[in-house]
C-alpha positions as CSV (number, residue, x, y, z in Angstrom):
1,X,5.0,0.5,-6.1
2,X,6.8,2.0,-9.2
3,X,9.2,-0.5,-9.6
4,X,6.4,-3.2,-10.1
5,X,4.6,-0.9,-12.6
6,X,7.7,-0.2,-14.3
7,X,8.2,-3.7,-14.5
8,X,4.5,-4.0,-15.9
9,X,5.7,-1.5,-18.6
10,X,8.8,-3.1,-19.6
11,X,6.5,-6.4,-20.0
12,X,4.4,-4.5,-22.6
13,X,7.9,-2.7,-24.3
14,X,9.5,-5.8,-24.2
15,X,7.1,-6.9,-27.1
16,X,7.9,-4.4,-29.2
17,X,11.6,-4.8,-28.8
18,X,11.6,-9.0,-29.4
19,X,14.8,-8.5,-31.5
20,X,16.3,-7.0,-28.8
21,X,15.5,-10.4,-26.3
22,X,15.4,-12.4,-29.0
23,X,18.6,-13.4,-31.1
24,X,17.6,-14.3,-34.6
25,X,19.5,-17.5,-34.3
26,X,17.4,-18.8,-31.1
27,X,14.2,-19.9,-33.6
28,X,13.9,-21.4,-36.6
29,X,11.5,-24.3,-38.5
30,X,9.0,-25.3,-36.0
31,X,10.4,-23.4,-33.0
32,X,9.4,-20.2,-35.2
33,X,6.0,-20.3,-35.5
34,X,5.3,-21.1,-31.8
35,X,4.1,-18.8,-30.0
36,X,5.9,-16.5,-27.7
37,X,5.1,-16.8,-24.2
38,X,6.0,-14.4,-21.1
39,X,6.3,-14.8,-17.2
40,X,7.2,-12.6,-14.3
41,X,8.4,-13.4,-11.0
42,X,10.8,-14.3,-8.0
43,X,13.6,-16.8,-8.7
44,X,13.3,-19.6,-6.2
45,X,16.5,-21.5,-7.0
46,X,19.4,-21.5,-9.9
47,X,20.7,-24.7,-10.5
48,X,23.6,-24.2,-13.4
49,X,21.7,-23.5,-16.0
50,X,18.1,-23.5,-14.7
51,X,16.4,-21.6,-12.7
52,X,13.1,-22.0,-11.0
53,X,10.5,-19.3,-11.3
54,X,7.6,-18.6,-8.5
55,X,5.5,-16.7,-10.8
56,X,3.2,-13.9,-9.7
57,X,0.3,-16.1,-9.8
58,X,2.1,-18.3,-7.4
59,X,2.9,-21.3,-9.7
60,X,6.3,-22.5,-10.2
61,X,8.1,-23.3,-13.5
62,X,11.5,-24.2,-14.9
63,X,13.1,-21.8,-16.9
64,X,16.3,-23.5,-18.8
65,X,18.4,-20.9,-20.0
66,X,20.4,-21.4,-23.4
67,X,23.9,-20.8,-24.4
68,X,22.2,-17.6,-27.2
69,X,19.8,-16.4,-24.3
70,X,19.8,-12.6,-24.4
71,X,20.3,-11.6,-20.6
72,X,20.0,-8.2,-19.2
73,X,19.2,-6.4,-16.1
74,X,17.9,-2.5,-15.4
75,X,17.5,-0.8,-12.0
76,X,14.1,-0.6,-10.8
77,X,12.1,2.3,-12.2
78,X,13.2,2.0,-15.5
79,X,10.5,1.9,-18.3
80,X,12.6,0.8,-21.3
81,X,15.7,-1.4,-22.1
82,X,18.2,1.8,-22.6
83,X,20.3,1.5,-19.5
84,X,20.0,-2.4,-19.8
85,X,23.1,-3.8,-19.0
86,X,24.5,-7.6,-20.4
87,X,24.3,-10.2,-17.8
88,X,25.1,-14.2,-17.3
89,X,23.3,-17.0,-15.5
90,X,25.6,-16.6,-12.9
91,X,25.0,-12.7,-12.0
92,X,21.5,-14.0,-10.8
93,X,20.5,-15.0,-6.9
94,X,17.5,-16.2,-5.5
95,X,15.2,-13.4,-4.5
96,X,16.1,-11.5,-8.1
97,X,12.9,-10.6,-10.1
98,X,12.7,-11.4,-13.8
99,X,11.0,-11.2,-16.8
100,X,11.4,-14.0,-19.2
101,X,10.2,-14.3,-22.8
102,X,10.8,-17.5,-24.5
103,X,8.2,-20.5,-25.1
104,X,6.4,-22.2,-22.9
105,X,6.1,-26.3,-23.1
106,X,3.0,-28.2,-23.4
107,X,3.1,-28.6,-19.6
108,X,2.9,-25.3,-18.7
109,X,6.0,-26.0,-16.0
110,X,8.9,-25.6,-17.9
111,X,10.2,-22.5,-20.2
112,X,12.7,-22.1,-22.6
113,X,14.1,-18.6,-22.2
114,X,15.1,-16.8,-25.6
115,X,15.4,-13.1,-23.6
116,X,15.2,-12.5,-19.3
117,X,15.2,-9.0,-18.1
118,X,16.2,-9.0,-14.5
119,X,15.7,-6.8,-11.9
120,X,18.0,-8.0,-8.6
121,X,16.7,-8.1,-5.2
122,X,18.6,-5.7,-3.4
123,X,18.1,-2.8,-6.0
124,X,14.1,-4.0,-5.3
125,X,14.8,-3.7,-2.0
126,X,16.7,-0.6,-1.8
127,X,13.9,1.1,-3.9
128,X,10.6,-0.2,-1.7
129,X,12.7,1.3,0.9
130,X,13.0,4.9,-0.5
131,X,9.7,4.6,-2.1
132,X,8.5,3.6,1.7
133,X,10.0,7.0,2.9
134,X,9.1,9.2,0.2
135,X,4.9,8.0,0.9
136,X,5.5,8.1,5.0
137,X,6.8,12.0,3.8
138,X,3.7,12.3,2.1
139,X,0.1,13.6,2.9
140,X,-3.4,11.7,2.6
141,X,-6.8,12.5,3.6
142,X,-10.5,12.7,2.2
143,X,-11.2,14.9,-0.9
144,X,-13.3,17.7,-0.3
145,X,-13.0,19.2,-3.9
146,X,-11.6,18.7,-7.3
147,X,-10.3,21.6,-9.6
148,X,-9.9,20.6,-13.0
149,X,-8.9,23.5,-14.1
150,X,-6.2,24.2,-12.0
151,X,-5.1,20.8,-11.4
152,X,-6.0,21.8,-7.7
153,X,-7.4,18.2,-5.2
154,X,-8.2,19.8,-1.3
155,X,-8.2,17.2,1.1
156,X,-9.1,17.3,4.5
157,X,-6.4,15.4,6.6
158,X,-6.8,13.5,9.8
159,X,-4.8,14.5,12.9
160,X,-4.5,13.6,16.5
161,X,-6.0,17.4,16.5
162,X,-9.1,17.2,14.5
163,X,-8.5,17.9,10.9
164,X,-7.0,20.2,8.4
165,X,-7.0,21.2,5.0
166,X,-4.3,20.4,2.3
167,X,-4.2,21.4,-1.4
168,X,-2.6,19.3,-3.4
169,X,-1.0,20.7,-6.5
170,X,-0.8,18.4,-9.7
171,X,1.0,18.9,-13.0
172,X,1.2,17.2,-16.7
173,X,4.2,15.6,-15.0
174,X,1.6,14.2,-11.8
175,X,1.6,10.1,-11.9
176,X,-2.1,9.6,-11.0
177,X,-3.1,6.1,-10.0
178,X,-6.3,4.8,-8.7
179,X,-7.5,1.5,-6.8
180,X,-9.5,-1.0,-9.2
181,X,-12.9,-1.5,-7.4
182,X,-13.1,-4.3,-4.7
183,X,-8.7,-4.1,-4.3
184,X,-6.9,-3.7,-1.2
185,X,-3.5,-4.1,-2.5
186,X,-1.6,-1.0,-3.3
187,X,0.6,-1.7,-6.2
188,X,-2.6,-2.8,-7.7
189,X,-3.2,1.2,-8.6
190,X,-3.3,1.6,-12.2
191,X,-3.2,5.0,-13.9
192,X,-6.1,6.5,-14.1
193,X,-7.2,10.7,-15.7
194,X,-7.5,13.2,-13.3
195,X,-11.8,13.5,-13.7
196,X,-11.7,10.2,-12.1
197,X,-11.0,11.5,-8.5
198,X,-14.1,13.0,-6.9
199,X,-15.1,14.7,-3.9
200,X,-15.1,11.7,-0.8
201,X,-12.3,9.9,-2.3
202,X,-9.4,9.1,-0.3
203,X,-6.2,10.2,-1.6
204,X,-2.5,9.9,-0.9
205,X,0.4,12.2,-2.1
206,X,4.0,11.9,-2.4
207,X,6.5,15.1,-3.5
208,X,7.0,18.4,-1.5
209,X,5.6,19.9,1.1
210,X,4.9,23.7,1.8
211,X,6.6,25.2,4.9
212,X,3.4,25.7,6.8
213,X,1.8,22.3,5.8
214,X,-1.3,24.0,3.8
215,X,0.7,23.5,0.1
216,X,1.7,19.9,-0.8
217,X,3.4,19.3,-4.8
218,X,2.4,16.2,-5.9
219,X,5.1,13.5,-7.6
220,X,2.7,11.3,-7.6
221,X,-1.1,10.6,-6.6
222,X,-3.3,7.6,-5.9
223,X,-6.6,7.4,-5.3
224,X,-9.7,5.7,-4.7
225,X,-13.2,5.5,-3.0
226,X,-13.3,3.4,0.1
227,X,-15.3,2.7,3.1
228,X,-14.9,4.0,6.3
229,X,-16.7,2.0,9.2
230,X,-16.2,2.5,13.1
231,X,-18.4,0.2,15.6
232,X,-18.7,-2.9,17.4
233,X,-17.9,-6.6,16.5
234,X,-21.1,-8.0,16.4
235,X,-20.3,-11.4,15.8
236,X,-16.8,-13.5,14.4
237,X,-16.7,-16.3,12.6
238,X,-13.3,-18.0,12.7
239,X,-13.7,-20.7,10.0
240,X,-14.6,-18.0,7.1
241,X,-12.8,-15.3,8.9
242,X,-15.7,-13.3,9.0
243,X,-16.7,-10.4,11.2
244,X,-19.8,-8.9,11.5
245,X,-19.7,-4.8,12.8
246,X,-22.7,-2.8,13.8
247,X,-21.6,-0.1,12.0
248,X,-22.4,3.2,14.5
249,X,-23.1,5.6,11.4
250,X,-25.7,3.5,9.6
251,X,-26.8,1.3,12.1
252,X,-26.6,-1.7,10.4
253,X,-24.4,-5.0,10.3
254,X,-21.7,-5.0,7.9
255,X,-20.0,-8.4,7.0
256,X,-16.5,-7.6,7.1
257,X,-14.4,-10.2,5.1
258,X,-10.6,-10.8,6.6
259,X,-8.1,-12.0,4.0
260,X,-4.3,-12.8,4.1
261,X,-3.7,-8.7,2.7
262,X,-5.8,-7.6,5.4
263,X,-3.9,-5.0,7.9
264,X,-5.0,-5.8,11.8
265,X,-3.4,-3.5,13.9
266,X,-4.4,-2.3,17.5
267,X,-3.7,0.5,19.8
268,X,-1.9,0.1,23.0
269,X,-4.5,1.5,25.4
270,X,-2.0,4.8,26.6
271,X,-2.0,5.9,22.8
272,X,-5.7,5.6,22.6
273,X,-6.6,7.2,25.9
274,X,-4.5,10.0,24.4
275,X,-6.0,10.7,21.1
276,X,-8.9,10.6,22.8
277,X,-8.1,13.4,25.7
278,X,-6.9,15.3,22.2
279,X,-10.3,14.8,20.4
280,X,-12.0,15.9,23.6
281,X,-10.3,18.9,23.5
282,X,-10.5,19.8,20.3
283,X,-14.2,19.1,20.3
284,X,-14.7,21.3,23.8
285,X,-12.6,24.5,22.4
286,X,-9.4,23.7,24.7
287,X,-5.9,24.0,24.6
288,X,-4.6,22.2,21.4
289,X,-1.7,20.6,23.1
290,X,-3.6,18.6,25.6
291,X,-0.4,17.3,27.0
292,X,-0.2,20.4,29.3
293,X,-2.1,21.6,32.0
294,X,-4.6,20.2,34.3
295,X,-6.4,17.7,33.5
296,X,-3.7,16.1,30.9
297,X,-3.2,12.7,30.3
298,X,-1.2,10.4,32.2
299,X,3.0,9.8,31.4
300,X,3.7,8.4,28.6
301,X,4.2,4.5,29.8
302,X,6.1,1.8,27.9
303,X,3.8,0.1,25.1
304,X,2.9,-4.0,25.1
305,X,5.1,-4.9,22.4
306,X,7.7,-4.5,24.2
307,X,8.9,-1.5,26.1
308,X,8.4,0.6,22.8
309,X,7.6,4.3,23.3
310,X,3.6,4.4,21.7
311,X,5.0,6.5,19.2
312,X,3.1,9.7,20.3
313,X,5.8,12.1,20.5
314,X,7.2,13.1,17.1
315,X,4.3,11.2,15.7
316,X,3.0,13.2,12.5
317,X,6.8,14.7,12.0
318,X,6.0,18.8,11.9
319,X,3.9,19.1,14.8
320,X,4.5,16.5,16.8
321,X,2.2,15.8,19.7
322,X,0.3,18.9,18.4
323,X,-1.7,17.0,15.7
324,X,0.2,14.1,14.0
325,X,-1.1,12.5,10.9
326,X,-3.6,9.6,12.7
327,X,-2.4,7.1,9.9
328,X,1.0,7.2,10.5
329,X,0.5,7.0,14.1
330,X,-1.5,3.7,12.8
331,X,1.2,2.3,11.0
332,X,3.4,2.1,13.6
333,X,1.0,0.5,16.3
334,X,2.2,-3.5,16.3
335,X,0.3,-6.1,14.2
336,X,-2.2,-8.7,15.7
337,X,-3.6,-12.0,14.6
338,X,-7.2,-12.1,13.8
339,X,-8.0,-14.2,17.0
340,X,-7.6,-11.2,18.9
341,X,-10.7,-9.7,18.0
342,X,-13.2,-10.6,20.1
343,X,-17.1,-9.7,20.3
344,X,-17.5,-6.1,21.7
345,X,-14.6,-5.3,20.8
346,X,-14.6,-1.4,19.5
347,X,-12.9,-1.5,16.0
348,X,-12.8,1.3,13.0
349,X,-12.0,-0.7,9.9
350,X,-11.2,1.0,6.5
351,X,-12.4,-1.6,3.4
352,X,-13.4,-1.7,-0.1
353,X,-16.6,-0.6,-1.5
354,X,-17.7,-3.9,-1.9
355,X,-20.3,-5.0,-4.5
356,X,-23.2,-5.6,-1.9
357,X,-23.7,-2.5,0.8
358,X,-23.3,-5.2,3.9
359,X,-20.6,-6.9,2.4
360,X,-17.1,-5.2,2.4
361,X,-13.2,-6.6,2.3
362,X,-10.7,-5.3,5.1
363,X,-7.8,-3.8,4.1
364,X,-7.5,-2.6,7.3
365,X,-8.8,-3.0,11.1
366,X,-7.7,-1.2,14.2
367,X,-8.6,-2.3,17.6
368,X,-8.0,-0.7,20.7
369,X,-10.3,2.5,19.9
370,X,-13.1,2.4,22.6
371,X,-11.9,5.5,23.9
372,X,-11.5,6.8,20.8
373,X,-15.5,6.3,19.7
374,X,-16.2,7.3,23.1
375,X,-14.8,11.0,22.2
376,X,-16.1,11.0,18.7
377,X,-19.2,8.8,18.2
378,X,-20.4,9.7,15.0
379,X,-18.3,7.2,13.1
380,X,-14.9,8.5,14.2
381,X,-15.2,11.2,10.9
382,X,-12.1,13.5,12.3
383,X,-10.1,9.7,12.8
384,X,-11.0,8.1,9.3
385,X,-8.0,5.1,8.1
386,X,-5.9,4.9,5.0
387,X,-6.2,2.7,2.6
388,X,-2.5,2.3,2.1
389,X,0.0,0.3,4.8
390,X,3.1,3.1,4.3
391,X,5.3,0.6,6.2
392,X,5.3,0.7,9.8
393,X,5.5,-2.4,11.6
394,X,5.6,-4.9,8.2
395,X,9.0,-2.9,6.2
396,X,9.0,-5.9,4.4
397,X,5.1,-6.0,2.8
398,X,4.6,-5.1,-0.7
399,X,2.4,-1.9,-0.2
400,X,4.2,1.0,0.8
């Protein structure tokens, strides 16, 4: 998300403006010539004048604050210290972000802060939330082809109605970010040129869309090459949480590893006997809104998780039930734990690339999709995942 990339920046910047964090009267003799040390993260607790640091690693540390410690704070977004604004110990919560420089004792566990730079939870909050909307606005799909000279990525999109094309539009003003290789998390993206994205890539937009859909002006891209697999669980091994797909493109085994990031989602049987009557019908030249006439599916009918609509009507925003974006139908399907996979269970799984070819990393896996498979069995192509949660069911997870 931006605000943790801005926050990334104002790491870096926040080197080259030490006088500014650091007050010429917080070092001297010894003190001087040790090294300054840095840490970002969450504040656990406040006690007076200490705080207690979870760090993005994970590890906690006490951070004592001094009477001379320069404290600041800048809305999330910000990429330098000019609309920092003074604070005190006491204008900090739990929850607040912060960026302390100051030096670290021999321990490692305990910090004396010469400058913070806070960020407080609820302007976090209120940003992941607008970023959240501005990507679930947004367009994704697979890129067909890359103008360079035009700034020009088309990308074929995935609908409930087979697919269509999209052409984004990028500028010198374009933020173009791109997965490391073997990542599944999204804030992860780092920037990356624009002859990095190639043709099979998936891509995901945010900025503004053309009336008719066809036009999208990008804010901000990020992409990255993926794998798409769709198939049968093979085998599941609970102790290394570990599934093994026969993967119905390749016909092989793929060992599909599930971590704590991983997405696991599945379909409520209604949505996915839908989608499927759509596919169908797309595939045999009928009607495109397959919810009329003969033959159509049956009423819409309350979903598992609790008397929820499936989220089928209104699904992909312009459109509606005539051709949704598939992901965003995805990301608002309810979350399951791993133990509801079972063997023979259907399941299309987007992952990383993976060093080894058998060997991949969920990011996500969606159950539920025999009928799905059953109307497209060559891999699912017209139904292939994002990469990227874009909210959904988990508002609260780091990926947008």
């Amino acid at each position: 998300m931006r605000w943790r990339l801005a926050l990334r920046i104002l790491l870096s910047a926040a080197s080259a403006v030490a006088l500014v964090l650091v007050p010429s009267s917080a070092s001297g003799g010894a003190s001087q010539q040790a090294p300054v040390a840095r840490q970002v993260g969450v504040i656990k607790a406040i006690n007076g004048n200490t705080i207690t640091l979870t760090t993005d690693a994970g590890t906690d540390i006490t951070v004592q604050v001094a009477s001379n410690t320069v404290m600041v704070r800048v809305p999330p977004g910000q990429t330098d210290l000019k609309s920092a604004t003074p604070i005190q110990v006491s204008d900090l919560h739990v929850g607040d972000r912060i960026l302390v420089r100051g030096q670290l004792a021999n321990d490692a566990k305990s910090f004396v802060a010469a400058g913070v730079i806070a960020m407080s939870r609820s302007d976090v909050e209120a940003q992941q939330k607008r970023e959240r909307e501005d990507w679930q606005r947004g367009v994704g799909g697979l890129v067909s082809s890359v103008d360079s000279s035009t700034g020009a990525i088309t990308i074929s999109v995935a609908t409930v109605g087979g697919t269509k094309t999209v052409i984004i539009h990028t500028t010198a003003s374009t933020v173009l970010r791109r997965y490391p290789p073997d990542s599944i998390q999204f804030d992860e993206a780092r920037p990356a040129p624009f002859d990095q994205i190639k043709p099979g890539d998936q891509l995901r937009a945010r900025g503004t869309r053309s009336a008719d859909g066809s036009d999208f002006q990008a804010e901000e891209v990020v992409s990255g090459s993926f794998r798409n697999i769709a198939g049968t669980i093979r085998s599941i091994d609970a102790n290394e949480d570990v599934m093994t797909v026969m993967d119905l493109t390749t016909k092989k085994p793929v060992s599909v590893k599930i971590t704590n990031k991983s997405q696991l989602r599945e379909l409520p049987p209604e949505l996915a006997q839908r989608i499927a009557f759509r596919l169908k019908a797309t595939k045999g030249g009928g009607a495109t809104d397959a919810t009329n006439g003969a033959g159509s599916p049956p009423a819409q009918s309350p979903s598992a998780s609790g008397g929820q609509r499936s989220g089928w009507e209104g699904s992909g925003r312009a459109g509606g039930t005539q051709g949704g974006d598939f992901q965003q139908i995805v990301n608002r399907t309810q979350t399951v734990p791993f133990t509801d996979f079972k063997k023979d269970d259907a399941v299309m799984i987007v992952a990383t690339e993976g060093a080894a070819s058998d060997q991949v990393t969920a990011i996500t896996v969606l159950g539920g999709v025999e009928t799905i498979l059953a109307a497209a069995p060559a891999g699912s192509q017209a139904m292939t995942l994002s990469p990227w949660s874009l909210g959904g069911s988990n508002p609260g997870d780091d990926n947008p």
